[in-house]
C-alpha positions as CSV (number, residue, x, y, z in Angstrom):
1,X,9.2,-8.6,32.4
2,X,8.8,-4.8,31.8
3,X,7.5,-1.6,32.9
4,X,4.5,-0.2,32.0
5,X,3.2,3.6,33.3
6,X,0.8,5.7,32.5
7,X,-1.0,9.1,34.1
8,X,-3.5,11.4,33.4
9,X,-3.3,15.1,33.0
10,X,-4.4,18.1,31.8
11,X,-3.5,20.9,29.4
12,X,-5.8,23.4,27.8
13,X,-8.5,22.2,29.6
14,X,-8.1,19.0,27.8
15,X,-6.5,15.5,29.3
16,X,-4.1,14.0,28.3
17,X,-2.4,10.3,29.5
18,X,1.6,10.4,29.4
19,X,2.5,7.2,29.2
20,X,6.2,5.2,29.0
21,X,7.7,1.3,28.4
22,X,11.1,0.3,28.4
23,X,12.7,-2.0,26.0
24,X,12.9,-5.2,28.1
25,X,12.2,-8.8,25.9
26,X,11.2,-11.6,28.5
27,X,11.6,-15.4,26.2
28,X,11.8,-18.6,27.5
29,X,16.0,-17.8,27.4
30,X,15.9,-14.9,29.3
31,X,15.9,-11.0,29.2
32,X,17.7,-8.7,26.9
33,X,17.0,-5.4,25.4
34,X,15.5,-5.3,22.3
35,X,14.5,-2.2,19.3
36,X,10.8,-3.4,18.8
37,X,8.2,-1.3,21.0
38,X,6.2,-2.6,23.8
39,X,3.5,-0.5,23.1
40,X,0.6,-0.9,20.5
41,X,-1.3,1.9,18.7
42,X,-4.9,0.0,19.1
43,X,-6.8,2.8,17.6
44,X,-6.1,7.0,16.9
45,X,-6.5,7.2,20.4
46,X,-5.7,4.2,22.2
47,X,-2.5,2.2,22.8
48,X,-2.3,-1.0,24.7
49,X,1.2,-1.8,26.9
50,X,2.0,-5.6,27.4
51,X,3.7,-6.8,30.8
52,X,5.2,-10.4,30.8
53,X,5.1,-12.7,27.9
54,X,6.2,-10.5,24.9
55,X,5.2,-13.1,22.0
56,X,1.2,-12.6,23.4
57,X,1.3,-8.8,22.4
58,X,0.3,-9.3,19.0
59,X,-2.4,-12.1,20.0
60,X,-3.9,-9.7,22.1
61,X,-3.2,-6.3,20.6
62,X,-2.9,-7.0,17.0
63,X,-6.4,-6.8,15.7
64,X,-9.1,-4.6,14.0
65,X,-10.2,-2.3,16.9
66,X,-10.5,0.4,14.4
67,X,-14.6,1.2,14.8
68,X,-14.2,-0.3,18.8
69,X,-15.0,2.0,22.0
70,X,-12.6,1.9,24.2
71,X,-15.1,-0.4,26.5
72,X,-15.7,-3.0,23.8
73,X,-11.5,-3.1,23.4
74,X,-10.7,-4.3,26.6
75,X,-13.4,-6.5,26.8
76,X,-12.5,-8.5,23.8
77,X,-8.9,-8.1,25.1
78,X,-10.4,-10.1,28.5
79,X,-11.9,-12.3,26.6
80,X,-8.3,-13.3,24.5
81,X,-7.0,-13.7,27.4
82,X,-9.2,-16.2,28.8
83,X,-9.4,-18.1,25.4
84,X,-5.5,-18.4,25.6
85,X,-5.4,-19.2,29.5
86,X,-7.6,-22.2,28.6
87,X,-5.5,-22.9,25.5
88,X,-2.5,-23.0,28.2
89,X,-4.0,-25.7,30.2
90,X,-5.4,-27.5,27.6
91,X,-2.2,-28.3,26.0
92,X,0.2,-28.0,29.2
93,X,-1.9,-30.3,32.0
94,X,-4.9,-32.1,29.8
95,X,-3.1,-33.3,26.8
96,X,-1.0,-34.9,29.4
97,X,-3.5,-37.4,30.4
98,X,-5.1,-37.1,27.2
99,X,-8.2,-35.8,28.7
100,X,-10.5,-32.7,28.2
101,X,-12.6,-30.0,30.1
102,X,-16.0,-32.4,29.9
103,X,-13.4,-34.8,31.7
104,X,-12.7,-32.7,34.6
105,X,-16.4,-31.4,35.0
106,X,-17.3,-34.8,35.1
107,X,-14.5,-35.5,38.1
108,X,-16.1,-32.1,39.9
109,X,-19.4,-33.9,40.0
110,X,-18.6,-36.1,42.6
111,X,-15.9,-36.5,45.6
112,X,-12.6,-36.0,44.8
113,X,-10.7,-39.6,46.1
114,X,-8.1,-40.1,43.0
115,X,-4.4,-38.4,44.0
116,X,-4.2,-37.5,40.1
117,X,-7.5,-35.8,39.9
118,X,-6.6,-33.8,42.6
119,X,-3.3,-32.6,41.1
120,X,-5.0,-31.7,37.8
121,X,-7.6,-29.6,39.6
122,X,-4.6,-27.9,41.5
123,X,-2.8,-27.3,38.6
124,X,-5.6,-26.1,36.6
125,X,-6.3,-23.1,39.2
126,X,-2.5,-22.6,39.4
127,X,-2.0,-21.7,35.4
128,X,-1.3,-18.5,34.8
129,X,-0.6,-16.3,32.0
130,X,1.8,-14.3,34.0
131,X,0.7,-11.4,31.7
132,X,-0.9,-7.8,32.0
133,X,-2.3,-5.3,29.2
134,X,-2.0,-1.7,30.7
135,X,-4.8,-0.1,28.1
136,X,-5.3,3.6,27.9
137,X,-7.3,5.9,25.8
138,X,-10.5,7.9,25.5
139,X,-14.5,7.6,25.5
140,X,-16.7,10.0,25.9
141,X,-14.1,12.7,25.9
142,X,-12.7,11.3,29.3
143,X,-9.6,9.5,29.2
144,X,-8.9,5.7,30.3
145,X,-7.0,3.7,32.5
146,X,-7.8,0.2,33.1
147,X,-5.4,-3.5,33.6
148,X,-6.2,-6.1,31.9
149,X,-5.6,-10.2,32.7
150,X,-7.6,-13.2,32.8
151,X,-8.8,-12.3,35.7
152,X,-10.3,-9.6,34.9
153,X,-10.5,-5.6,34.0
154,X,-9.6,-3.2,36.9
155,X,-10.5,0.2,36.0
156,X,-7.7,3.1,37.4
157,X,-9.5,6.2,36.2
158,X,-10.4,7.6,39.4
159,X,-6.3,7.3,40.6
160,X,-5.5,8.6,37.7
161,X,-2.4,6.9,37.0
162,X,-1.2,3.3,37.4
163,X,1.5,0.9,36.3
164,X,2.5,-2.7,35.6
165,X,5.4,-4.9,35.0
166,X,8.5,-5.2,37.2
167,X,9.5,-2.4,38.9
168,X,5.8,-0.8,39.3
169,X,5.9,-0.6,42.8
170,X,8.9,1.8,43.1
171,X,7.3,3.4,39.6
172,X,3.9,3.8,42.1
173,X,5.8,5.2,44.8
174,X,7.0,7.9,42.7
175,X,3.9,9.2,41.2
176,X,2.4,9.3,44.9
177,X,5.5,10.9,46.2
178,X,5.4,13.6,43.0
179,X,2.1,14.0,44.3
180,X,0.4,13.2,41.0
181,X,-3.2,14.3,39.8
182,X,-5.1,14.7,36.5
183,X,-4.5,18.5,37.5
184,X,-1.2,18.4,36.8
185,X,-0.1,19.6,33.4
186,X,1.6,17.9,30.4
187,X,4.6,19.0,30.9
188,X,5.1,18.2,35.1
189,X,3.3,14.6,33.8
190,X,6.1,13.9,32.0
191,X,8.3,14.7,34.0
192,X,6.8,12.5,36.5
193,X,6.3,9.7,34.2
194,X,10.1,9.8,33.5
195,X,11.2,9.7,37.4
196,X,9.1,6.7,37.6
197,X,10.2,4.9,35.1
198,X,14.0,5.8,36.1
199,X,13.3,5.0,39.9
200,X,11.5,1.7,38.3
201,X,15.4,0.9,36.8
202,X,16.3,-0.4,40.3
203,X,14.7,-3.6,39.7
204,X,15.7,-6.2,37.8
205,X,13.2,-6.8,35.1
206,X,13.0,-3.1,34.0
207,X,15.1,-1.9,30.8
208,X,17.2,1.2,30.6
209,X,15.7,2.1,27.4
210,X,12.5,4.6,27.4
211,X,9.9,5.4,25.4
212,X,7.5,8.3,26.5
213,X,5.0,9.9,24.9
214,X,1.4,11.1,25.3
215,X,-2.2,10.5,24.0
216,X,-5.2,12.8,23.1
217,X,-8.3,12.6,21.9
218,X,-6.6,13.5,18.2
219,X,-3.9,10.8,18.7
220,X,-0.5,10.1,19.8
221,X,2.9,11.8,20.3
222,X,6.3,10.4,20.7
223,X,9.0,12.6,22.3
224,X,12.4,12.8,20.3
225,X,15.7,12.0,21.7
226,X,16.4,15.3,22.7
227,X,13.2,15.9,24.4
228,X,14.5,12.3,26.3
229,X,17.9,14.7,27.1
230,X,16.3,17.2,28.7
231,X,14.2,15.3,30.7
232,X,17.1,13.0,31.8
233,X,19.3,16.0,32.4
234,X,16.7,17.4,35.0
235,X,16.3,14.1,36.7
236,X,20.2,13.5,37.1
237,X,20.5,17.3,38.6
238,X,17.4,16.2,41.1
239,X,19.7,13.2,42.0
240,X,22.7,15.0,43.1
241,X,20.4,18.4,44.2
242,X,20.0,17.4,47.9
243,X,23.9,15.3,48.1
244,X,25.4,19.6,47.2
245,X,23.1,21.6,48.2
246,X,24.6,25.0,50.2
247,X,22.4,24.3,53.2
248,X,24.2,21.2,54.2
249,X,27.1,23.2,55.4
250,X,24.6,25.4,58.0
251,X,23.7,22.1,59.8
252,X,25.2,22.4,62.8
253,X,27.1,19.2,63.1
């Protein structure tokens, strides 16, 4: 798996979405870190973030979105999803019998009495991608947050932050607990953004690699190494704040 965050702020009266991944690589022979990004610049102002099956990030990222809205991009990103979901069961349950979708809405037709039939069905509403797209960007001047499967697009605008992969529910926890809102400004967003994604660490899934940026209206922007430093340096000194802090020696104990 992965981690995948992303929240909205503002700075001169602008927003902004802060967004980070890790480095994680999920194959069919396990994880391991790996040097190629998990993000996607879609268009000038949009990236897409892939959860789950790396090798489907270009299928479902790597396309001319260039003269796209942001609406039209994650619909046709729902609609490669389906297309490869059905692709999945085409070649992992119905080439098996050697038998197609007319076959099995045929078998719906009627009353379901063969074993076999039965399976297939089951099987058929069991496949999953096992696979997210964490899309963010901008339309209209107000910036985007939406998730992405074959099951659908859930829109996260009004939250104004959200996350996916392994590891997103202590990444979640973190924004809430930060007390996160779109009022917040660049700078305390990525700050927050960071915590989450190093709280996210804990699980197993989640790399210890980061990359963190942000997104505009005018584009994207990386932070450098050292910009990583500081913010790493301030989250270890929050760590250990509370363990020596002078105040523990009033307690009277």
């Amino acid at each position: 798996m992965t981690i995948c965050i992303s929240a909205i702020c503002t700075q001169n009266n602008d927003e902004h979405i802060v967004f980070a991944v890790d480095h994680m690589i999920t194959t069919g022979i396990g994880e391991f870190e790996h040097n190629s990004n998990k993000y996607s610049l879609v268009t000038d102002n949009t990236v897409g973030m892939v959860s789950g099956r790396a090798l489907l990030m270009d299928y479902l990222l790597d396309d001319d979105y260039s003269k796209k809205t942001y609406s039209e991009i994650q619909n046709i990103i729902e609609d490669k999803f389906k297309l490869k979901r059905l692709e999945q069961i085409q070649k992992e349950i119905l080439d098996v019998y050697s038998i197609d979708f007319d076959f099995v809405k045929d078998i719906l037709k009627n009353q379901i009495t063969n074993e076999f039939q039965n399976q297939i069905l089951i099987n058929i509403t069991k496949a999953k991608l096992n696979t997210a797209v964490l899309l963010i960007g901008f339309e209209e001047g107000n910036a985007k947050i939406s998730e992405i499967t074959e099951t659908g697009i859930v829109s996260f605008n009004q939250i104004n932050f959200h996350t996916i992969g392994s590891g997103s529910i202590q990444a979640q926890n973190t924004l809430l607990f930060q007390n996160h809102s779109k009022d917040n400004d660049l700078k305390t967003t990525l700050y927050n953004v960071y915590k989450a994604k190093k709280n996210a660490e804990a699980m197993q899934g989640v790399g210890k690699e980061t990359d963190i940026g942000y997104l505009n209206e005018k584009g994207i922007q990386m932070l450098n190494n050292e910009d990583i430093k500081i913010l790493d340096q301030i989250y270890n000194q929050e760590l250990i704040y509370g363990k020596t802090h002078e105040k523990l020696n009033e307690l009277n104990i």
